[in-house]
C-alpha positions in Angstrom: 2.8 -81.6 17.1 3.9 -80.8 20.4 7.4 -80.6 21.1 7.7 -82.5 24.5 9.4 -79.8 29.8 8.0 -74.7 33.7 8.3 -73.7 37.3 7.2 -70.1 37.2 8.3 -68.0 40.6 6.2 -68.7 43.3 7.2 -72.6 42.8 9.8 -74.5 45.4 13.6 -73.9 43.1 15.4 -76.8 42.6 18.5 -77.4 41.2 18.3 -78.4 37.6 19.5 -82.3 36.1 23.1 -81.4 35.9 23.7 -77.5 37.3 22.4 -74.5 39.1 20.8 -71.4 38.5 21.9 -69.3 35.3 22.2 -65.5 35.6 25.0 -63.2 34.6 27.8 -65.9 35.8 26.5 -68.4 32.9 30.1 -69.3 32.0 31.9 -69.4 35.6 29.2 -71.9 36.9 30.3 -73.9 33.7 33.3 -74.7 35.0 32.6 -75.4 38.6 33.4 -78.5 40.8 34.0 -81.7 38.8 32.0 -84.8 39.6 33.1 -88.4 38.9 31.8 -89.9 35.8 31.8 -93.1 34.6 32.2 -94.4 31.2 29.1 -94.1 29.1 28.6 -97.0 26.3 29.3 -95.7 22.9 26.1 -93.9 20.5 26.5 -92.3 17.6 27.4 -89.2 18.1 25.8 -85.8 16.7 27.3 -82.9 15.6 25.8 -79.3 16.9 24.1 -78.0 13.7 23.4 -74.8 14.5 22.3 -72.5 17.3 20.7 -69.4 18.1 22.0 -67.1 21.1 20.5 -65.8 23.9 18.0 -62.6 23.3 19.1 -59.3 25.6 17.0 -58.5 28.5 16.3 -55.1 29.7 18.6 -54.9 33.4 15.6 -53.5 34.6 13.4 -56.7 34.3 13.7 -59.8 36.1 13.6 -62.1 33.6 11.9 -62.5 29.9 9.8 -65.7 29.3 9.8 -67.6 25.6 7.2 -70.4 26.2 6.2 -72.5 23.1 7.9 -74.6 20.5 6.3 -76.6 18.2 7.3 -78.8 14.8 6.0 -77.8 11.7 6.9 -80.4 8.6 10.9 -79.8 9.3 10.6 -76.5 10.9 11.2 -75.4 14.1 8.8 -72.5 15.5 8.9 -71.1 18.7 8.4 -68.3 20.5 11.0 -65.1 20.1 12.1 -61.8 19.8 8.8 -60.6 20.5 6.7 -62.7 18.1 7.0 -66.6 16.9 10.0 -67.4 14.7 10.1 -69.8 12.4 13.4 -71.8 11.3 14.5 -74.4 9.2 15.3 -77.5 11.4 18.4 -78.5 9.1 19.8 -75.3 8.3 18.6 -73.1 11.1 17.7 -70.4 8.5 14.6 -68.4 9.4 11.7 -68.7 7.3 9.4 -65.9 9.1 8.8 -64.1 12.2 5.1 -62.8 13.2 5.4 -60.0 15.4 2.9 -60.3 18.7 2.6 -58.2 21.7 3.5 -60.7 24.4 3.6 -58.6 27.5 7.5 -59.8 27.7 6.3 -63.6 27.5 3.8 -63.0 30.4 1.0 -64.3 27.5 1.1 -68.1 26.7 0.6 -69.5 23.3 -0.9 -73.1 23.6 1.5 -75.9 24.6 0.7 -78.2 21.2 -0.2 -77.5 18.1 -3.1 -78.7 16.5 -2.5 -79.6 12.6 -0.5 -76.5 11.6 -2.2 -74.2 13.8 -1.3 -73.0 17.3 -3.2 -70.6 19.7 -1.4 -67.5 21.0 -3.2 -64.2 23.4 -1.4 -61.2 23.3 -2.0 -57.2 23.7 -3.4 -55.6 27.0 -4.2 -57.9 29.8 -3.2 -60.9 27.2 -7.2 -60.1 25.8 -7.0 -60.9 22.6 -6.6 -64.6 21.6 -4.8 -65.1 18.4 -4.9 -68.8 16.0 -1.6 -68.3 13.9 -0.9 -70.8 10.9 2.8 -71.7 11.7 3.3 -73.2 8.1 2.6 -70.1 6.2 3.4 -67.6 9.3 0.3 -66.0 9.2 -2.2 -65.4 11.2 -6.1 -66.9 10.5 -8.4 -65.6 13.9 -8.3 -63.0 15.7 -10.7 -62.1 18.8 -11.1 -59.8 21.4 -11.5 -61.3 24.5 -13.8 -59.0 26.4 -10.9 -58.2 28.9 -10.8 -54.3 29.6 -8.2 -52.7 32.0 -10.8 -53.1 35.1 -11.0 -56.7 34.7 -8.7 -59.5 35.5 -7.7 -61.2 32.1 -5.6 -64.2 31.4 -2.1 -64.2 33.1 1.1 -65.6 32.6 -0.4 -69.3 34.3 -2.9 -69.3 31.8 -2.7 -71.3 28.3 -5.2 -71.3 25.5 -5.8 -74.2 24.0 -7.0 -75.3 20.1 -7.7 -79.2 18.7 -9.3 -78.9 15.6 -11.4 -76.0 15.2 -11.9 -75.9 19.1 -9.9 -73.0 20.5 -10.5 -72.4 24.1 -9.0 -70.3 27.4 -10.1 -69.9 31.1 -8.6 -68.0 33.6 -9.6 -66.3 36.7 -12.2 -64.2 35.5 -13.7 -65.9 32.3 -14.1 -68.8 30.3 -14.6 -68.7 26.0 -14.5 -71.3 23.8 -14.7 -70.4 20.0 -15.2 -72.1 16.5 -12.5 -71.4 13.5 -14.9 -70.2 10.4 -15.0 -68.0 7.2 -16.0 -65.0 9.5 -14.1 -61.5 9.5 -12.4 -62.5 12.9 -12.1 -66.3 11.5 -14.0 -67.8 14.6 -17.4 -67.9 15.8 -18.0 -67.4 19.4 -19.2 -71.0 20.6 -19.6 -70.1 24.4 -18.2 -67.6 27.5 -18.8 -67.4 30.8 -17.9 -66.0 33.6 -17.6 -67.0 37.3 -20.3 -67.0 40.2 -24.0 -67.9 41.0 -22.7 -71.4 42.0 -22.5 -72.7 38.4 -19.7 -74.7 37.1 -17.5 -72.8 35.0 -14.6 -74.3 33.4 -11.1 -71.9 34.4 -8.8 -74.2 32.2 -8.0 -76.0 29.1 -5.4 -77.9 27.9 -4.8 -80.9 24.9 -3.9 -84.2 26.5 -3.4 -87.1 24.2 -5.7 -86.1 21.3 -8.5 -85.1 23.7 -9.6 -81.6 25.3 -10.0 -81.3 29.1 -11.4 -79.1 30.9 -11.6 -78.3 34.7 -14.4 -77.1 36.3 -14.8 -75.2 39.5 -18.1 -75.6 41.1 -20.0 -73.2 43.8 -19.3 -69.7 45.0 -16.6 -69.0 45.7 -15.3 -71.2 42.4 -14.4 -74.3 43.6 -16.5 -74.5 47.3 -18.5 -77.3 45.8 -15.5 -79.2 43.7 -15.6 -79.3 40.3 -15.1 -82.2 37.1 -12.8 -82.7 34.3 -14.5 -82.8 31.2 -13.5 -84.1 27.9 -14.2 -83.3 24.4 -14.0 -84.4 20.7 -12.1 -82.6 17.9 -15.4 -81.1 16.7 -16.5 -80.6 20.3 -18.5 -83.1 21.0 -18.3 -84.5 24.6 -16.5 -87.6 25.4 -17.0 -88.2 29.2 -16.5 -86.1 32.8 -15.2 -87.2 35.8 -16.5 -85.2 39.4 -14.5 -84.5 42.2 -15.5 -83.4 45.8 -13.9 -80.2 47.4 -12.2 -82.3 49.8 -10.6 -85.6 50.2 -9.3 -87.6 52.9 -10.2 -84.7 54.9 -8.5 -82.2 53.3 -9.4 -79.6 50.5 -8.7 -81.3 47.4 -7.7 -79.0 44.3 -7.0 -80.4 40.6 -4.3 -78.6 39.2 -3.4 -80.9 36.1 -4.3 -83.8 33.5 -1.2 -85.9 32.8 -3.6 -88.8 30.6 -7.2 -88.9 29.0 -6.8 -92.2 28.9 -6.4 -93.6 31.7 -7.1 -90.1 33.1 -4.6 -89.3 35.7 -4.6 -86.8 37.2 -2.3 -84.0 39.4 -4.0 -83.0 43.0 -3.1 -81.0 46.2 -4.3 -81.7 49.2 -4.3 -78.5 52.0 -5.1 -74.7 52.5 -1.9 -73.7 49.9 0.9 -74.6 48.2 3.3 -74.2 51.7 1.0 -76.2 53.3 -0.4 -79.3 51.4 0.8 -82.5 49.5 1.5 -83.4 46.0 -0.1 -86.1 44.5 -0.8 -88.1 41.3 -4.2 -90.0 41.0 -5.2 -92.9 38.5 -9.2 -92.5 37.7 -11.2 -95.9 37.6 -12.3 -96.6 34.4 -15.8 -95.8 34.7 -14.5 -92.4 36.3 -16.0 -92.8 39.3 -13.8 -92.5 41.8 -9.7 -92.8 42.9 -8.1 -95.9 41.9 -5.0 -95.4 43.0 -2.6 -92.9 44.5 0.8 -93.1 43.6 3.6 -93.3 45.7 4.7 -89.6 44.6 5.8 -86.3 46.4 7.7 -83.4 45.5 10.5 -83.9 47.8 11.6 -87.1 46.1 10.7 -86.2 42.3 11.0 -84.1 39.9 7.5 -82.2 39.2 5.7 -83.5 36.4 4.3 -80.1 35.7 5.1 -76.2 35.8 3.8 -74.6 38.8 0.0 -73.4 38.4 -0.3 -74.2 34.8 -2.7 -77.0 34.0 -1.7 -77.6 30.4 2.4 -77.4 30.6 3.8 -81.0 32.4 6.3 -82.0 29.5 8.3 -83.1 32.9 6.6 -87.0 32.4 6.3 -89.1 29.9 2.3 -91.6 29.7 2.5 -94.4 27.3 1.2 -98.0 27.3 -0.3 -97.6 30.7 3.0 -96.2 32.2 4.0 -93.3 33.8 7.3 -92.0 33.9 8.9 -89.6 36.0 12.2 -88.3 36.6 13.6 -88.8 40.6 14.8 -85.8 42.0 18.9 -86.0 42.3 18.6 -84.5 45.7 16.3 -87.4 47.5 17.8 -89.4 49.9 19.9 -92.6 48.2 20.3 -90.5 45.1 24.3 -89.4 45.8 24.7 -90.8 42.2 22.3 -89.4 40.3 18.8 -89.7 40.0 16.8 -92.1 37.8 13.2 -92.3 35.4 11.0 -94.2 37.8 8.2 -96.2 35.8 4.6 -96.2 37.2 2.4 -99.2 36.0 -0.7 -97.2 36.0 -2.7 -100.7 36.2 -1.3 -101.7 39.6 -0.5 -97.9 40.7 3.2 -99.7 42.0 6.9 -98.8 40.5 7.4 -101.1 38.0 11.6 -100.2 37.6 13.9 -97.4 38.1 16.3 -96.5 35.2 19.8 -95.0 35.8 21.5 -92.8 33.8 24.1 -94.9 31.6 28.1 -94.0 33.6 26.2 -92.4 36.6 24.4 -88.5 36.7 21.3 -87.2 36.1 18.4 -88.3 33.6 14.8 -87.4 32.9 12.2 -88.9 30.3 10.7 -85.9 27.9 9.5 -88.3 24.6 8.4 -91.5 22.7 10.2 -92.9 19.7 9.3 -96.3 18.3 7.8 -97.2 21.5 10.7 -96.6 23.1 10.9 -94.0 26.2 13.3 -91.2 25.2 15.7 -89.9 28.2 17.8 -87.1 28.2 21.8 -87.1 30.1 22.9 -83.5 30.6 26.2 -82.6 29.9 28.6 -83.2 32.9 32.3 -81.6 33.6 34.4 -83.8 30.9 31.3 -85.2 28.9 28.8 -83.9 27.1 25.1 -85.5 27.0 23.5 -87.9 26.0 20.1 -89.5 24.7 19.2 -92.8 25.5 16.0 -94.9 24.8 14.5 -96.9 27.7 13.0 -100.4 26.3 9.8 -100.5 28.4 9.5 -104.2 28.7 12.9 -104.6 30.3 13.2 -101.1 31.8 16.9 -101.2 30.2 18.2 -98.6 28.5 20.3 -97.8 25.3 22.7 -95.2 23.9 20.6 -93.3 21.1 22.4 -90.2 20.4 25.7 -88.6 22.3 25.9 -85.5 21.5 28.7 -83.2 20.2 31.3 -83.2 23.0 33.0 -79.5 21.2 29.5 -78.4 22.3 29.9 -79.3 25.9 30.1 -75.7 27.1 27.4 -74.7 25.7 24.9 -77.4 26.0 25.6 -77.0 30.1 25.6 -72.8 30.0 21.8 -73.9 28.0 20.6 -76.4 30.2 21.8 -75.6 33.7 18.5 -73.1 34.6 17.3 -72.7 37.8 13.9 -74.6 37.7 13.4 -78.0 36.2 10.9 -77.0 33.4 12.5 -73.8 32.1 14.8 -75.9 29.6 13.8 -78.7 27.4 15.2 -81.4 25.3 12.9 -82.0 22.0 13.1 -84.7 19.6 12.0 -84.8 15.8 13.1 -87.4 13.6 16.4 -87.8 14.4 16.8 -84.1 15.4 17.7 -83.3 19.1 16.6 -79.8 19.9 18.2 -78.4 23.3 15.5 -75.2 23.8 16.1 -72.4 26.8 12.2 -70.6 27.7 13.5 -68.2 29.8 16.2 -65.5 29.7 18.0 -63.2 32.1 19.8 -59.9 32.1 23.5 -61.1 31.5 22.8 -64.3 30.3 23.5 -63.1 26.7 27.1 -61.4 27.4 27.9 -64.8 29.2 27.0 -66.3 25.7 24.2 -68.4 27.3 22.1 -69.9 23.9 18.8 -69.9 23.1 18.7 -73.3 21.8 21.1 -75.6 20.4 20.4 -78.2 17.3 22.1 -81.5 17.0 21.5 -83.9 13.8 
């Protein structure tokens, strides 16, 4: 199960929901400027069950990356102190740690789990792709990828992906897809390829909604002749494809994420780069033959539903019942008040309502709980946050969970990171987890946490 928010740094920084950037003056920025705040209605309010602090970083390195988290039964795995750790979600006592060569968090393990297994690459040039049982916290595949120190392996943008006994990772200058099996490596090789003569060759994976997409980049160089977003079963059987053109509207068009199989929808930019081009979200006809609809979306008025360059990590929006919810960005024009979860009807491709935060400040969707939309209130300067559930027929929303107000400090030193996707609120049967994926030199002796458990 996937826990479900990364801007890595080459992406636009924005102030986070609620702060600004952490680094060795964690604590001092926790005290800065108040802000008015309203009353909030009441919620039941959680106490802080445990935590765990903030790893040290070498002073030499910029930062330390810790991407993945996943629930397994009532644990809590994720990735740390140089492995994945596994903790009990009530307690917070460890159960296990596998040790893994993560390149200091430059190799991704897969965003979601699939049953209790999760894929992970690791060692030089993150070439070797690893399926870990995060019940047992062992490890059940192991496979060289091929990757030598002369060629480009996978990168710190690139996530493998595993649903069912499908594991599967493309970057830059491969593709391999492999089968779990009783074999000395525990997988059979089910195909590879690698980039030029004009074929289509997938250079991503990711698990959206049950299903595995692909994207495809077609012609030489990769992508000259646009590409397709394929999908496929749990046993790997193909479910459908949809084709796009290198350009559209008259500009090159590039796919750069899946936020729903079904409808697909889609992330796309439009230009020569990044500095250059436009953000936009596409809805897919049904018959996936061509744009139905583009949203009335751009990065300077919301938050992004994705991590810069990744295909598979966009826990920034919430797709259910043919919505699509996103947070506003707090610093667009009429937002002096705080931003708001803007619901898409992906039917229509209009805004169907914009939710406030309850008392004023910042909110953002990250879950579904009995068909209700979960939102997350950061802590502000005299409150600490809260979790509401948006009713998506009324597009009102209701106190779920305040959470421990003694914890205040440290829920805004945790949350208060510099780009929008590097901290995440996580839900699991009644469970908040508040989890940090990124760490800098200081942040520990300013008592910064790793991750913070409310119940």
């Amino acid at each position: 199960m996937a826990l479900g928010l990364l801007l890595t740094g080459n992406a636009v920084a924005r102030w986070p929901l609620g702060g600004g950037p952490v680094g060795e003056d964690a604590a001092d920025r926790a005290d800065a400027g108040p802000r008015p705040e309203a009353p909030r209605p009441e919620a039941a309010v959680a106490g802080l069950a445990w935590e765990v602090a903030a790893p040290p970083v070498d002073p030499r390195a910029v930062r330390l990356w810790a991407r993945g988290d996943w629930v397994a039964g009532d644990d809590l795995v994720r990735v740390a102190d140089g492995g994945i750790a596994s903790y009990d979600l009530a307690t917070g006592a460890r159960n296990w740690r596998v040790p893994l060569d993560l390149a200091g968090g430059v190799c991704q393990a897969s965003p979601s789990s699939s049953g209790d297994l999760v894929a992970v690459l690791q060692g030089r040039d993150c070439g070797t792709l690893t399926v870990l049982d995060i019940v047992a916290g062992e490890p059940v595949a192991e496979v060289p990828l091929g990757v030598d120190g002369g060629d480009p392996g996978p990168g710190e943008h690139d996530e493998p992906a595993i649903l069912g006994d499908t594991v599967a990772v493309g970057w830059d200058g491969g593709t391999a897809g492999f089968r779990l099996a009783d074999t000395p490596a525990g997988v059979v090789e089910a195909w590879r390829a690698a980039p030029g003569g004009g074929a289509c060759v997938a250079d991503a994976y990711a698990v959206v909604g049950g299903t595995l997409v692909s994207r495809t980049a077609c012609g030489s160089p990769p992508g000259a002749e646009g590409g397709t977003i394929r999908a496929t079963g749990e046993r790997g059987e193909e479910l459908w494809e949809w084709s796009f053109g290198p350009r559209f509207m008259g500009r090159p068009m590039a796919v750069t994420a899946v936020l729903s199989a079904e409808p697909l929808v889609v992330v796309a930019r439009l230009g020569e780069d990044r500095e250059t081009s436009s953000e936009h979200i596409f809805v897919i006809d049904d018959e996936r033959q061509s744009i139905r609809h583009d949203l009335d979306y751009d990065r300077d008025r919301y938050l992004p539903p994705c991590r810069a360059t990744s295909f598979a990590d966009c826990g920034g929006t919430v797709v259910h019942d043919g919505h699509l919810y996103l947070a506003s960005d707090h610093d667009a024009p009429g937002s002096a008040g705080g931003n708001a979860v803007v619901a898409f009807d992906l039917a229509s491709g209009l805004v169907e309502y914009q939710v406030r935060a309850l008392g004023g400040g910042d909110i953002r969707p990250f879950g579904v709980r009995d068909d209700r939309i979960l939102a997350y209130q950061p802590a502000g300067e005299e409150r600490a946050g809260l979790v509401v559930a948006i009713d998506p027929a009324t597009g009102r929303a209701a106190p779920l969970m305040a959470l421990d107000p003694a914890a205040r400090r440290s829920e805004w030193a945790l949350m208060s990171g510099l780009f929008t996707h590097e901290q995440r609120p996580l839900w699991h049967e009644g469970t908040l987890v508040l989890v940090n994926r990124v760490f800098y030199p200081g942040d520990a002796a300013a008592g910064r946490p790793a991750l913070l458990v409310y119940r």
